[in-house]
C-alpha positions as CSV (number, residue, x, y, z in Angstrom):
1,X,0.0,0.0,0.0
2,X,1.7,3.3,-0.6
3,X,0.0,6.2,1.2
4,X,-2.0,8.3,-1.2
5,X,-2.0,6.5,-4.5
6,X,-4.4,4.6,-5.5
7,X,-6.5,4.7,-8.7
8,X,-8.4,8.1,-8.1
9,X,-10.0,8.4,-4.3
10,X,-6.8,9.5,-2.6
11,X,-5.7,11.8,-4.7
12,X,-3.0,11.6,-1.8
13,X,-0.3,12.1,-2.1
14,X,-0.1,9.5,0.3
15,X,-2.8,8.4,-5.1
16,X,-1.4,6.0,-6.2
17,X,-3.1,2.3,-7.0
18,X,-2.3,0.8,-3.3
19,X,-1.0,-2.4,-2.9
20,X,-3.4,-4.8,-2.1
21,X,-2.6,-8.1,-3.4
22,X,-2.3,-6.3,-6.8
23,X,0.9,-7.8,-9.0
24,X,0.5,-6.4,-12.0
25,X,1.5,-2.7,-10.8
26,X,5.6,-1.9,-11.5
27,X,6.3,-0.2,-8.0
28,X,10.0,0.7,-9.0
29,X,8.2,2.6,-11.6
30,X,5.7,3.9,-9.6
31,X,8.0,5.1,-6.5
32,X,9.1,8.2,-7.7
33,X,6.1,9.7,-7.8
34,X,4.5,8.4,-4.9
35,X,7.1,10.2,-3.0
36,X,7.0,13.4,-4.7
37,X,3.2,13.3,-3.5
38,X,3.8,12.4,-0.2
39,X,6.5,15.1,0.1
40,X,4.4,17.8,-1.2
41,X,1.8,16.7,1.5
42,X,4.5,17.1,4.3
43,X,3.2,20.2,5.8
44,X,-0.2,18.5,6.7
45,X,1.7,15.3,8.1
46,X,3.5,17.7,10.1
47,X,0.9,19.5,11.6
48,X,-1.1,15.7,11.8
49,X,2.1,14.1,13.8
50,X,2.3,17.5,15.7
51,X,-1.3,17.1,16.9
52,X,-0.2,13.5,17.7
53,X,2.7,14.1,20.3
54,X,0.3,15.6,22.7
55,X,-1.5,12.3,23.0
56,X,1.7,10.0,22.3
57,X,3.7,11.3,24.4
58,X,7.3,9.0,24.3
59,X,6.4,6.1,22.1
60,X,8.9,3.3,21.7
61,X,7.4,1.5,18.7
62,X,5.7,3.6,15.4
63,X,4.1,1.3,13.0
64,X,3.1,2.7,9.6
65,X,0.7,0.1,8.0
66,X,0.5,0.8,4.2
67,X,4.0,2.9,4.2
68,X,4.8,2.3,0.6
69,X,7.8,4.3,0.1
70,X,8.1,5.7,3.7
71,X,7.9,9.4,3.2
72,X,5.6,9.5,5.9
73,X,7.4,6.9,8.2
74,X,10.8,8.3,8.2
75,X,9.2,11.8,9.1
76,X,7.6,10.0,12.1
77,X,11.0,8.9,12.9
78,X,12.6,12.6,12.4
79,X,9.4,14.1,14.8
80,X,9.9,11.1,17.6
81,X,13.9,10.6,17.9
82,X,13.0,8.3,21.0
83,X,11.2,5.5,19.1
84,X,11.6,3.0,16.1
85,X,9.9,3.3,13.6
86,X,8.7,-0.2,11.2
87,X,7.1,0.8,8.1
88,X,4.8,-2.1,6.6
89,X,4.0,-2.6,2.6
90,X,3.0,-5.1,0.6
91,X,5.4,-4.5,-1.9
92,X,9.3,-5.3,-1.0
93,X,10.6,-2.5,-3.8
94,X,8.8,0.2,-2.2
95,X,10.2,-1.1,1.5
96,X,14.0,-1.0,-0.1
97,X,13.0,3.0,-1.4
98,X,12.3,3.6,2.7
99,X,15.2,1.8,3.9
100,X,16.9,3.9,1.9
101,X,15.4,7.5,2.2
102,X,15.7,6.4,6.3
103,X,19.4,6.2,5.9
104,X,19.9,9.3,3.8
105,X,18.1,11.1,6.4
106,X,20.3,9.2,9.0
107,X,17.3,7.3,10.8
108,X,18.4,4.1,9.4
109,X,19.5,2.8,13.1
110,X,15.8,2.9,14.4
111,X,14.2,2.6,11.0
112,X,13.2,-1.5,10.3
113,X,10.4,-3.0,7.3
114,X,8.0,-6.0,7.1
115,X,7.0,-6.8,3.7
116,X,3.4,-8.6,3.6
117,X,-0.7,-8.4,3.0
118,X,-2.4,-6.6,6.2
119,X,-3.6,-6.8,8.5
120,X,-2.0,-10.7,9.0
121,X,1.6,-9.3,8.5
122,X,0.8,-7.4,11.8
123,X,1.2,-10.6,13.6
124,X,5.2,-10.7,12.9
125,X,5.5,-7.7,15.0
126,X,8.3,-8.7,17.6
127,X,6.7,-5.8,20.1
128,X,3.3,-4.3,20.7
129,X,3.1,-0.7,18.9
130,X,2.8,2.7,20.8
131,X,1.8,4.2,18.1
132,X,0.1,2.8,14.6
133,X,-0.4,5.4,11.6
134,X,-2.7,3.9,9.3
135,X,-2.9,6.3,6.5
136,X,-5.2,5.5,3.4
137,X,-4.8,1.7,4.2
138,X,-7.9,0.5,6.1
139,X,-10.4,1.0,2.7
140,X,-7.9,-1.1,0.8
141,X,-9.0,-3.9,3.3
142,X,-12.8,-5.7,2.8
143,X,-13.4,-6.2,6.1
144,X,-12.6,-3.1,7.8
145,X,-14.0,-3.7,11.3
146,X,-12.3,-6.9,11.5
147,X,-9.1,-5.3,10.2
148,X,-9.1,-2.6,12.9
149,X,-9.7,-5.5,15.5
150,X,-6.4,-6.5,14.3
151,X,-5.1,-3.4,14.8
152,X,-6.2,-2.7,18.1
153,X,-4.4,-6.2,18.9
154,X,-1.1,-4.9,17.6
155,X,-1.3,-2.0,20.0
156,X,0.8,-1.5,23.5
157,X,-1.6,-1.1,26.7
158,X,-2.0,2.6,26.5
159,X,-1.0,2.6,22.4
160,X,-2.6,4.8,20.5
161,X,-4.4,3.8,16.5
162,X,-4.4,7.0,14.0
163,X,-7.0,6.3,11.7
164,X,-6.8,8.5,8.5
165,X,-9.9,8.3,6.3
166,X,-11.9,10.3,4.6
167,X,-11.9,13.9,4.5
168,X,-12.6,16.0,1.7
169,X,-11.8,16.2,-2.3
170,X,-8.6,17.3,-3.9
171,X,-9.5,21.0,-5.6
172,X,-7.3,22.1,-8.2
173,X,-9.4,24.7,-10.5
174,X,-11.6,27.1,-10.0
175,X,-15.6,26.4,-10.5
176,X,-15.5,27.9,-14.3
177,X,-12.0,27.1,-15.7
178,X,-13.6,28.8,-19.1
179,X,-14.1,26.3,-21.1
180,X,-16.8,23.1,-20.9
181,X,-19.9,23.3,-18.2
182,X,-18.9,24.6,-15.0
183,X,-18.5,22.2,-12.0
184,X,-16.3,19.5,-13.4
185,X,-14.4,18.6,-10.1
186,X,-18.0,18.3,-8.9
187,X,-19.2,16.3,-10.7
188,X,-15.5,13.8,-11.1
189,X,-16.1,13.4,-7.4
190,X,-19.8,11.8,-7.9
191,X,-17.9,9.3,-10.9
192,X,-15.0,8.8,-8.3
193,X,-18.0,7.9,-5.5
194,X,-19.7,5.2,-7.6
195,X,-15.8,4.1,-8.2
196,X,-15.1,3.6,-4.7
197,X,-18.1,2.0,-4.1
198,X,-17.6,-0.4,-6.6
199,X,-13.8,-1.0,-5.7
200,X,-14.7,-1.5,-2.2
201,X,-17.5,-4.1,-2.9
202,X,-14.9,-5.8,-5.2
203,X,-12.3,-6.5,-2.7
204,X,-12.0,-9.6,-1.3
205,X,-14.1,-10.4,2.1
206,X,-16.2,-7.3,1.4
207,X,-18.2,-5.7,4.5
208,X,-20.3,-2.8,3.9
209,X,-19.5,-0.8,6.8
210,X,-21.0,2.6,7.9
211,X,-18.0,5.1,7.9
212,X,-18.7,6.4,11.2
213,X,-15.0,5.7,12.5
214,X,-14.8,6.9,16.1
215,X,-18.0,4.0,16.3
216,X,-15.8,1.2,14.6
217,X,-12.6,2.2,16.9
218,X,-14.9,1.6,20.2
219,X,-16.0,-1.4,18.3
220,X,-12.4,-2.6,18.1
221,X,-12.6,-2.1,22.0
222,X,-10.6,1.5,21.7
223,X,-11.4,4.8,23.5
224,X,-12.0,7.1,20.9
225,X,-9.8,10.3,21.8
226,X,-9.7,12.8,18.9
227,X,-10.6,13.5,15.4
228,X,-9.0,16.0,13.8
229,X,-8.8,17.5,10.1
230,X,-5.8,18.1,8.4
231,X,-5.7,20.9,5.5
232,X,-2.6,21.7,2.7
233,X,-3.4,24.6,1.2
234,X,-1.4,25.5,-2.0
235,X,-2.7,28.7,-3.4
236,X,-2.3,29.8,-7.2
237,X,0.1,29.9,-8.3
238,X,1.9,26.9,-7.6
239,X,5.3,25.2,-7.7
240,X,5.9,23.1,-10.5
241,X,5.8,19.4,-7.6
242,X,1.8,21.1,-6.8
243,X,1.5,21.7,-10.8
244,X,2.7,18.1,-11.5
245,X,0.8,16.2,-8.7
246,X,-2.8,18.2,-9.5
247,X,-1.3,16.7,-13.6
248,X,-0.8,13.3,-12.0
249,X,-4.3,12.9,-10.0
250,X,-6.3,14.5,-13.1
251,X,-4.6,11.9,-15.3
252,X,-5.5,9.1,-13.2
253,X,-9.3,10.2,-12.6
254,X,-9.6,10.0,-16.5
255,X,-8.2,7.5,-17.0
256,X,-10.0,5.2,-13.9
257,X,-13.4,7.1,-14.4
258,X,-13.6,6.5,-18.3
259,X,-17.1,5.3,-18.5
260,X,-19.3,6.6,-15.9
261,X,-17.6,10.6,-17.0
262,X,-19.9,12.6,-19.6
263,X,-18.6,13.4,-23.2
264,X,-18.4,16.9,-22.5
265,X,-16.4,16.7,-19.7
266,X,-14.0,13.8,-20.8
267,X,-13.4,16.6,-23.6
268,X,-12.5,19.0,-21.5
269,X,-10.5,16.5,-18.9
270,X,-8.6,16.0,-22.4
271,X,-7.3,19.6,-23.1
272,X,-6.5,20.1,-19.3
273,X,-4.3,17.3,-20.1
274,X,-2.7,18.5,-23.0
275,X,0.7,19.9,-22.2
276,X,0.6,21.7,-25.4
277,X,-3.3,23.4,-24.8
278,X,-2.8,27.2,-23.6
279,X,-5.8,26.0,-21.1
280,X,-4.1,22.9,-19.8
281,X,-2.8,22.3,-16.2
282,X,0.1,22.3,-17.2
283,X,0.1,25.9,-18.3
284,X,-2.5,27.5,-16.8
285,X,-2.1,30.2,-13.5
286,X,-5.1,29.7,-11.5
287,X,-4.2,25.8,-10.7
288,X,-4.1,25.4,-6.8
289,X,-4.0,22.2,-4.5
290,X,-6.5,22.5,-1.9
291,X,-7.0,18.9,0.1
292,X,-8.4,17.9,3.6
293,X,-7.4,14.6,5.7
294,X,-8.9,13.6,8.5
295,X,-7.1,11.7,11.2
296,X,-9.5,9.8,14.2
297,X,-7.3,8.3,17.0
298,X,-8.1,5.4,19.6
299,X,-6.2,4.8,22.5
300,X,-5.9,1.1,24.1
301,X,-7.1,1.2,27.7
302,X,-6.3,-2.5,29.0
């Protein structure tokens, strides 16, 4: 699982197809730009791991479930220089990319990697986790309640689970970009909807769940603590990563959401795309990157 990739819903960053039991996706390929989206979002994982610390105070053990190429795990090591830090993936070349960015940054010595399918990887854990980030990961899973049972188990008396789900759309133009019907990220994020929906009763062991995540923590026998949203607010105009990463998650929506996406507005998707169209993304001034994440924590009481 790589944190924001997967076909269209994250958008994030952390969007990238995650792994889950997928083989036919080149990750060495992929990597780059999974961490060029996770870096742009580092801001908000600041802020989010800020907002952290005051309820995990000194943790020993930080898992990452779904690290993919550990952008966000080795900034969990820089933020807690006390603990280790074990970012978990399915796919092994993504793990080698966060070995290595962990011993550029020289975390390396508290920085470790388990390669396998969650939740069941969870159970090679050597120690109980103070702390697990699961970012983007849990929807990959079909059954989510169970899956956050699993969780919980993983977790240290006292151990804390940050959920991040949900939130709110990616934005990158303006309501009436000038040309087509006005509303077109509007209406991408109904297609995108009836995608997710689809992808989530697809997966394997599917549960239809209600997303109300502070109930499914208590569920998994947590004390729900906190929920918290998370904004990264790029204003026009934007550096050429924002440019490139609002290029990357338009490309992907078009090229996911093919079907269920209206003439008119695959027409339009088309000349945003064109690098050589006046009004693409790639050229035009009033791209921004406005995105919202939502973390919900649970704490272990016994």
């Amino acid at each position: 699982m790589a944190h924001e990739q997967h076909a269209t819903h994250d958008n994030h960053e952390q969007h990238h197809p995650h792994h889950h039991g997928h083989t036919d996706i080149d990750w060495a390929a992929m990597a780059p730009l999974l961490e060029a989206q996770a870096e742009l979002f580092t801001p908000l994982y600041e802020r989010a791991m800020a907002w952290l610390a005051k309820e995990v105070t000194e943790p020993g053990l930080i898992v990452d479930t779904g690290s993919g190429p550990g952008v966000v795990a080795c900034r969990f090591a820089e933020t807690f220089p006390g603990a280790r830090v074990v970012a978990v993936d399915g796919s092994e070349e993504l793990l080698e990319r966060a070995r290595a960015r962990a011993a550029r940054l020289g975390v390396g010595d508290r920085f470790g990697t388990l390669a396998g399918e969650l939740p069941d990887v969870l159970e090679e854990l050597d120690y109980p986790a103070d702390l697990l980030w699961a970012g983007n990961s849990l929807h990959h899973l079909g059954d989510q309640r169970a899956a956050l049972a699993a969780f919980a188990a993983r977790l240290a008396p006292g151990g804390t689970l940050a959920l991040l789900e949900g939130g709110l759309p990616a934005r990158f133009l303006p309501r009436d970009i000038g040309m087509g019907r006005p509303g077109l990220q509007a209406r991408l994020d109904a297609v995108e909807a009836d995608w997710f929906a689809r992808m989530r009763a697809e997966l394997p062991g599917s549960v239809r769940e209600t997303e109300d995540w502070p109930a499914l923590l208590t569920a998994a026998g947590l004390k729900h603590t906190g929920t918290r949203s998370f904004l990264l607010d790029l204003p026009a105009p934007v550096s050429d990563r924002a440019r490139a990463y609002a290029v990357a998650s338009l490309t992907r929506l078009r090229e996911a959401l093919e079907d269920g996406v209206e003439a008119e507005d695959r027409a339009t998707l088309d000349r945003l795309l064109d690098p050589d169209d006046e009004a693409s993304v790639h050229r035009r001034g009033d791209v921004f990157v406005l995105k919202a994440h939502t973390v919900y924590t649970g704490v272990r009481t016994t």
